[in-house]
C-alpha positions in Angstrom: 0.0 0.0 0.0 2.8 2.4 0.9 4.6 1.8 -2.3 1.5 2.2 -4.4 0.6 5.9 -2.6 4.5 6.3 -2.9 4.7 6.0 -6.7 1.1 7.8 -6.9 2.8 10.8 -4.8 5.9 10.9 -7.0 3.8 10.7 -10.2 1.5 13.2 -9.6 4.6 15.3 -8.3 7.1 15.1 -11.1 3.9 15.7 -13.7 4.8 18.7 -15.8 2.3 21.1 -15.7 1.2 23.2 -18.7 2.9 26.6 -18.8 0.6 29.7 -18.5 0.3 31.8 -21.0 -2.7 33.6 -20.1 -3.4 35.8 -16.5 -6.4 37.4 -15.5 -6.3 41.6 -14.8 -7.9 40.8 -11.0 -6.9 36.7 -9.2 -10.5 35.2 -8.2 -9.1 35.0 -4.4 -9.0 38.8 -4.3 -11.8 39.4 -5.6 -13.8 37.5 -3.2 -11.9 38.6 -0.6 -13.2 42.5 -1.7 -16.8 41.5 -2.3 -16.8 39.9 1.0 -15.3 42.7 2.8 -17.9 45.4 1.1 -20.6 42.5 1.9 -19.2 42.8 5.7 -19.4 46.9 6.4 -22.9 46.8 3.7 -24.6 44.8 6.2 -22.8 46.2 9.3 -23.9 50.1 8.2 -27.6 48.5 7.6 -27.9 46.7 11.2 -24.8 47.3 13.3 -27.2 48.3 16.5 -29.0 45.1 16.1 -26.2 42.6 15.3 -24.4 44.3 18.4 -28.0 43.7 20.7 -28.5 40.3 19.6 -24.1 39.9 20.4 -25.4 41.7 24.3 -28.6 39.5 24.1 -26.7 36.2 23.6 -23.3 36.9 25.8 -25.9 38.0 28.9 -28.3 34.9 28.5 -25.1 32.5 28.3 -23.5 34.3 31.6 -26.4 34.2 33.5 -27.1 30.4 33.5 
């Protein structure tokens, strides 16, 4: 078994990979990360009292018991 995931591990290791010739103007990772982050203060600007009274609300009923 450890010779067969051994030669599977160097296979897929030593595999030459095609060469990129073509790049995107933004990497998907960054764009998420922006669209996440404006998703983040959107929602925070729309209900930052109530997501910070249900945060009270919570914290209070789990120190209490």
């Amino acid at each position: 078994m450890s010779l067969y995931l051994t030669r599977l591990f160097l296979t897929l290791l030593l595999k030459p990979r095609p060469a990129r010739t073509e790049r995107g103007d933004v990497p998907g990772w960054v764009l998420i990360t922006v669209m996440t982050a404006g998703l983040v203060v959107a929602i925070w600007k729309l209900a930052g009292d109530q997501l910070a009274t249900m945060l009270r609300n919570a914290l209070s009923s789990v120190s209490n018991k």
